[in-house]
C-alpha positions in Angstrom: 50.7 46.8 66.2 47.1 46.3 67.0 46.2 48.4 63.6 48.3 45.8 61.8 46.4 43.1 63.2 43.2 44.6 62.4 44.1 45.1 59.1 45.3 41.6 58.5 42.0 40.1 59.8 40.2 42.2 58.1 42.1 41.4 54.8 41.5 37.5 55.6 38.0 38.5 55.9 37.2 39.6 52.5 39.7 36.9 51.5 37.6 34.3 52.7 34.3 35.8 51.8 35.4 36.3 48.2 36.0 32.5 47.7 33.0 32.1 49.1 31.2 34.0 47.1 33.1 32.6 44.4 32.1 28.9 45.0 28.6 29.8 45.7 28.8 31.4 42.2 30.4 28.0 40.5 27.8 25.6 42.3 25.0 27.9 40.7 25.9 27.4 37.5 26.6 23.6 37.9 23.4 23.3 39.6 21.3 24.8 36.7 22.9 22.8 34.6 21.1 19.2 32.9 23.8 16.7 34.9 22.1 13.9 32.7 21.5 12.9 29.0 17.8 14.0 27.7 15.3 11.5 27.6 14.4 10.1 24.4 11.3 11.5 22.9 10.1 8.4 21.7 9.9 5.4 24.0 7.2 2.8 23.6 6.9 -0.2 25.4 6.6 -3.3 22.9 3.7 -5.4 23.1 2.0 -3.9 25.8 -0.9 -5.7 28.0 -2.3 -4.3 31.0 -1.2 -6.2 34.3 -3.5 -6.4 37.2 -2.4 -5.4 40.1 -3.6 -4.9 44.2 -6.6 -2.5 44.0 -7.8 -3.0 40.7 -11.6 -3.4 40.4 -12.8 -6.6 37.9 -15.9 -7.5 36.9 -16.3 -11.3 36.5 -18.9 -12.4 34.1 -19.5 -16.2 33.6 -21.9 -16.5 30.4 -25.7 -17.6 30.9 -24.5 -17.9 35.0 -25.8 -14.6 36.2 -25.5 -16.0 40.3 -21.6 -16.5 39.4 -21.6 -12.8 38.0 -19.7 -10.1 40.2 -17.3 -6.9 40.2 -14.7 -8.1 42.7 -11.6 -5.9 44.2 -8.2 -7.6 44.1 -7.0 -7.6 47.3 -3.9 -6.3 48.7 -2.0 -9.7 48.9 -3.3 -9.8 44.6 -5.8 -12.3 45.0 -9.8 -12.3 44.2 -12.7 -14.2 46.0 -15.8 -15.4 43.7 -18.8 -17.4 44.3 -17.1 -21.2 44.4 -13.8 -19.6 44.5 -11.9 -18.6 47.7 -8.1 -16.7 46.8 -7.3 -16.6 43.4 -4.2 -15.0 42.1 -5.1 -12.2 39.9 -1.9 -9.8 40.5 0.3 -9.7 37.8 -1.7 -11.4 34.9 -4.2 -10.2 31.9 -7.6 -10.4 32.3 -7.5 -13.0 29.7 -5.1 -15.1 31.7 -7.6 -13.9 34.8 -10.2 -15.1 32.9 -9.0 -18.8 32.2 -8.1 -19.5 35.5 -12.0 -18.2 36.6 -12.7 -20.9 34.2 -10.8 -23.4 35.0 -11.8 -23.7 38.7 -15.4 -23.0 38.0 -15.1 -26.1 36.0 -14.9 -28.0 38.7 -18.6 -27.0 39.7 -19.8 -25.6 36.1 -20.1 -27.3 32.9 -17.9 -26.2 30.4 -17.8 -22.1 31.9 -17.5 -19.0 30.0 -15.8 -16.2 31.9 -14.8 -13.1 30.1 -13.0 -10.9 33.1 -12.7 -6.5 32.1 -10.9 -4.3 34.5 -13.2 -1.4 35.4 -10.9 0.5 38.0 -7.4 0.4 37.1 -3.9 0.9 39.7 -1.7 -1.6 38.2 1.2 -3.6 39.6 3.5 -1.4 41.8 6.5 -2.6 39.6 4.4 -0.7 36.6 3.0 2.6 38.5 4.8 5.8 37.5 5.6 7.5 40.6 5.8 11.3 41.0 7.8 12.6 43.8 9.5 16.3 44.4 8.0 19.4 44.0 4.9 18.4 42.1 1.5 19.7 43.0 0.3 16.5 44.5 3.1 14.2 44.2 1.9 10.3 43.4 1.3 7.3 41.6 -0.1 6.1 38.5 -1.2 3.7 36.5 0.7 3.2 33.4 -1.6 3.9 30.2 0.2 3.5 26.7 1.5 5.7 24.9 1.5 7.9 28.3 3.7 11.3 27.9 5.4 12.9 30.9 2.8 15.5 30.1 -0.2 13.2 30.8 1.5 13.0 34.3 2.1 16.1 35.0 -1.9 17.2 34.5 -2.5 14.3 36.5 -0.2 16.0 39.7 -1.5 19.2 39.1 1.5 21.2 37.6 4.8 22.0 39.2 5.3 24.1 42.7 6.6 27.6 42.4 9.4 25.9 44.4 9.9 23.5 41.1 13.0 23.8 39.0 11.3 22.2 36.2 13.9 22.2 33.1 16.4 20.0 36.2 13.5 17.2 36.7 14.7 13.7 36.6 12.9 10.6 35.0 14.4 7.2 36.3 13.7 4.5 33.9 13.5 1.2 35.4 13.0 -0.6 32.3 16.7 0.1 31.9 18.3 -0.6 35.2 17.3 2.9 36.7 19.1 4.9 34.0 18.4 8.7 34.7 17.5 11.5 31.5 16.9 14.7 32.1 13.2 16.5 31.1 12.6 20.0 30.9 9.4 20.5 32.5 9.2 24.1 33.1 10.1 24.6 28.8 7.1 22.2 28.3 4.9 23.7 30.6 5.8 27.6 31.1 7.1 28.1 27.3 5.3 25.7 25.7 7.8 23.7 23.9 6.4 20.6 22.7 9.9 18.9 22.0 10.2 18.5 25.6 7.3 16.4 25.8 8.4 12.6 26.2 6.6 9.0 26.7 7.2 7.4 29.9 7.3 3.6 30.4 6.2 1.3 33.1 8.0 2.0 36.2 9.6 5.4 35.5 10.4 7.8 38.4 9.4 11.5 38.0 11.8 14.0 40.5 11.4 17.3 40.5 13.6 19.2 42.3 13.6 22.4 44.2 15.0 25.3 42.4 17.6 27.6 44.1 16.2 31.2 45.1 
């Protein structure tokens, strides 16, 4: 009797460690696989001007009013602080739109003011950064450049983990309600196909998982 018992147990045991094995097996292969559509290799975004955003350097010039003249931050709440000028918004416009508002209220203390405002250290809106998370070297932000690949971001985070899956990293799109395509970083980078090279928008989401060992 008890050698029937043992048996039986030790029949359920390789029973069970079979399907096990078996599932392990399945969720390998599902797991290795691209769960969404490839990114298109060609995305630009249309009409593209740079937005200012919290720390963003700009230098302020007001024409033949050297005094007025300065290279300002933009604050974390998005505004600047000039000579005559105490918070003014400058997160989420152009320079040039920076620029006629510089003018505007130094009108009220300058004759006719010319202001031409250039951004010298750039961050960008945090609705705009690309944002690299996962199993990057050093996982971070960005400023959006155009015509930005996701290989331009990639040399910026120093290159994948040896914990990276690569060819299984994500890019969330915001620009189209958080759609996700699949990128094959580790073809790109380790075999050096081109073809997986894409552009990346304003707002995009880089993950990069961790592979399976």
């Amino acid at each position: 009797m008890q050698k029937h018992v043992s048996r039986l147990l030790a029949s359920i045991t390789r029973a069970v460690a079979a399907a096990i094995l078996t599932a392990a097996v399945a969720g390998c292969a599902g797991w290795g696989s691209a769960s969404y559509p490839a990114a298109p290799a060609k995305a630009s975004a249309p009409d593209y001007n740079y937005i200012v955003g919290p720390g963003d350097t700009l230098s302020i010039i007001v024409w033949r009013n050297p005094e007025l003249s300065l290279s300002v931050p933009v604050r974390p709440d998005g505004q600047v602080s000039t000579p005559l000028i105490d918070g003014l918004v400058a997160q989420g416009k152009t320079s040039t739109q920076i620029a006629r508002d510089v003018e505007k209220e130094l009108g009220k203390y300058v004759r006719d003011p010319v202001v031409t405002v250039i951004v010298t250290s750039f961050v960008g809106p945090y609705s705009e950064q690309i944002r690299v998370v996962g199993e990057a070297t050093k996982p971070q932000f960005l400023a959006y450049k155009q015509k930005m690949t996701v290989l331009d971001v990639l040399i910026a985070a120093g290159g994948l983990t040896d914990f990276a899956d690569g060819n299984r990293a994500t890019l969330v799109r915001t620009a189209d309600g958080n759609k996700r395509y699949n990128v094959r970083l580790d073809d790109l980078i380790k075999r050096g196909d081109i073809g997986a090279n894409v552009d990346v928008l304003p707002g995009d989401i880089l993950i990069i998982p961790q592979g399976w060992f």
